[in-house]
Every structure is written in structure tokens, then in C-alpha cells.
N, C-alpha and C positions, 0 to 999 in steps of 0.2 A: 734780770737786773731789777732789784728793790726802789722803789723811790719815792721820796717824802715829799711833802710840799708846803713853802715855805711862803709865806709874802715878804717881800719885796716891797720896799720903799725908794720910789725914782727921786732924784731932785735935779731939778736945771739949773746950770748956774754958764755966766757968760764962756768958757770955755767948753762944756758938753754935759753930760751927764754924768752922776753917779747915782748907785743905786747900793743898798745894804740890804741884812737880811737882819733883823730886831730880833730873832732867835738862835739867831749863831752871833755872839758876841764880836767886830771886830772884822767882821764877812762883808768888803766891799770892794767895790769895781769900779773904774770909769769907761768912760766912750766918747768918741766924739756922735753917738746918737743915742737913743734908749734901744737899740736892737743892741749894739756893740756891748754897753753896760751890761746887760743883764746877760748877754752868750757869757763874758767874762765871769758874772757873778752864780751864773750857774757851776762854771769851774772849777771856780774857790770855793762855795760850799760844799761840791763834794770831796775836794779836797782838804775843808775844814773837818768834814766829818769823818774822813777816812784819817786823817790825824788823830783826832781827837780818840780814834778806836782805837788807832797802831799806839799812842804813847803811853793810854791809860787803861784800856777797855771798855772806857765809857761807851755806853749807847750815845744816839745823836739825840738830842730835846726832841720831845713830842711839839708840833707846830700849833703855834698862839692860835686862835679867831681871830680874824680880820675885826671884831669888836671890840676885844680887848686889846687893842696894841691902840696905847695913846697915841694922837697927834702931839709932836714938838712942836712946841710957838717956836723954835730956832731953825727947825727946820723947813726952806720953802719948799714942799711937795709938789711934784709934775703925779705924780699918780702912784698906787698900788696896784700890782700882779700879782699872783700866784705863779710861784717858782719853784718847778721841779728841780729836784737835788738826790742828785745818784747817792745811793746808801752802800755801803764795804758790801763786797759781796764775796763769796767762797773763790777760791784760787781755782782757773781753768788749767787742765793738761794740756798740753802742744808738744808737736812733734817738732824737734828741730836736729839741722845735722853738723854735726862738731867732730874735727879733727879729734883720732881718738888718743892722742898724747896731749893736746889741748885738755881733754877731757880728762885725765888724769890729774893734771897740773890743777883744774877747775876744785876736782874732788878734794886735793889735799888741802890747797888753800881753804876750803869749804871749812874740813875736819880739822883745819888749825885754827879757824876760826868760831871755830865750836856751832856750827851752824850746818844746815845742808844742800846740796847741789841747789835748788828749788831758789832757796832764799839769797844765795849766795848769788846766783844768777841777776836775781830780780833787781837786789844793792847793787850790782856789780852796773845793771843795766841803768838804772836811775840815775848813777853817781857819772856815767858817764853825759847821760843826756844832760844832767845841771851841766855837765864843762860846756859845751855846746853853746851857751847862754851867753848873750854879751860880757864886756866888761864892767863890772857893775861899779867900779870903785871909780868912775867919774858921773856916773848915775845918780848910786848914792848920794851924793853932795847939791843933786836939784830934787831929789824926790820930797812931795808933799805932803802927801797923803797915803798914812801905813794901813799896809792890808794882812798885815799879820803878829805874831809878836815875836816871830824871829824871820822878818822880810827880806828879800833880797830883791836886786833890785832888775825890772826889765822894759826898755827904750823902745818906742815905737812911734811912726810916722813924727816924729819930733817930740813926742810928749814921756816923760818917764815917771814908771810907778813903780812903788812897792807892790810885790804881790807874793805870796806863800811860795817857801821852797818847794812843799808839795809841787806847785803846779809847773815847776820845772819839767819834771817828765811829760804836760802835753806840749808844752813849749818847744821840747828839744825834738818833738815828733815832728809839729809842726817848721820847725826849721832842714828837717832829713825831707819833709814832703818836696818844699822851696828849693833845695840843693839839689833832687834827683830833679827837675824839671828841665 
């Protein structure tokens, strides 16, 4: 696993923290502490930058100096960290076992989708964790602060945010972790 490092800018404000990355445009997180912020914002940015590879191919920005990232007179700063940010990395093989008319049904839809078992899997797998994810469309209508440019929305211990579809798929892991228990 590749990893770049980014700084992190925390700010305190009377409800908790948030935290952004000045290098990935648009990359931030809250918490009700700066541990919670910045797990969150480690998330997103690797999820900013594994988007930003899947939609365009772009590379991720090489990371500022902590000298040249101006201070904001707008922004009140609790501190700067260096934050690791997992980089796309090559697709692992795994063994898995599937009913082999499942398997069949898997393959066609794959080749009628012009795509193949591998990818078709992975979409198939993703799109099922986003269902997973609250309702967003009364979310939506309190949320404040966008963490993406095509957000949706996700509710926790009372507080709701935008945050990147990407990160639906840790989300929905996280919620199968909470349901097997």
C-alpha cells in the first residue's frame, strides 16, 4: 500500500472539529474530537484520490510544504498534522466461492455490460454497500457542510454530513461489521 502525505489543517469551532487537506481541493471531515476528524479525513482523501484516478486518470498532487500553505486570517486553526493518504493501488486476486449458475448469470450480465467478471463484481459490490447507507433524503435538508462535489449524505450520533460517495463502500463495511455483532 502506496501513501502520500498530506497536511491537515484542524479548526475548532463550538460543536467539534474539522479538519481539511489545502491539497486535495474540497477534502474535509468533522468530529466531535480531532482524533474522529482527521480517521474521517484520512478516508476521504483516499477516497478523493482514488476518484480523482477512477474518473480521469489524473495522478494525486504532489504534497505542499508545510511553508508554503498560507495561513487563512478566516480560518481559526487548532493545529497542523501530517496525514497519511492511501494512494489507488493495483487490484488484489481472491479466492471466492459462487454458486456456479450464479456464476454464469455474473459472466453474462458482465459481457452485456461490456465489462468483465472482476469489475462487474467490484460495481456490483459497491453499489450494493451505498444501499446499505441511511436515508439520505431527510439528511440531506440538515446537512452543512459539503465534502464533496457530488455528496451524499451520512447521519451519526445526531450530527449529519456530506461526505463522498466513494466512501460509501467503508461505510457499508462498517455497518455489516455492527450487524454481525
Amino acid at each position: 500500500m502506496a501513501l502520500r502525505y498530506y497536511w491537515a489543517i484542524i479548526e475548532k469551532s463550538t460543536d467539534g472539529f474539522y479538519a481539511f487537506l489545502p491539497d486535495l481541493p474540497g477534502c474535509t471531515a468533522a468530529g466531535d474530537s480531532v482524533e474522529e476528524a482527521l480517521r474521517w479525513l484520512t478516508e476521504f482523501g483516499a477516497d478523493y484520490v482514488r476518484d480523482g484516478k477512477d474518473r480521469s486518470g489524473e495522478e494525486p498532487p504532489e504534497a505542499t510544504k508545510l511553508e508554503d500553505i498560507a495561513h487563512d486570517p478566516e480560518v481559526q486553526e487548532y493545529g497542523r498534522v501530517l496525514l497519511p493518504v492511501e494512494l489507488p493501488a493495483k487490484a488484489v486476486k481472491i479466492s471466492v466461492t459462487v454458486d456456479e449458475g450464479v456464476l454464469a448469470r455474473i459472466d453474462r450480465a458482465a459481457s452485456e455490460a461490456g465489462t468483465n467478471r472482476s469489475a462487474f463484481l467490484t460495481d456490483s459490490a459497491l453499489r450494493h454497500l451505498r444501499e446499505l447507507q441511511p436515508d439520505r433524503t431527510e439528511a440531506s435538508r440538515t446537512a452543512s457542510r459539503s465534502f464533496s462535489e457530488s455528496p451524499a449524505t451520512f447521519s451519526a450520533k445526531g450530527e449529519t454530513v456530506e461526505v463522498p460517495a466513494a466512501l460509501f463502500d467503508f461505510l457499508g463495511e462498517q455497518i455489516l461489521k455492527r450487524r454481525k455483532r
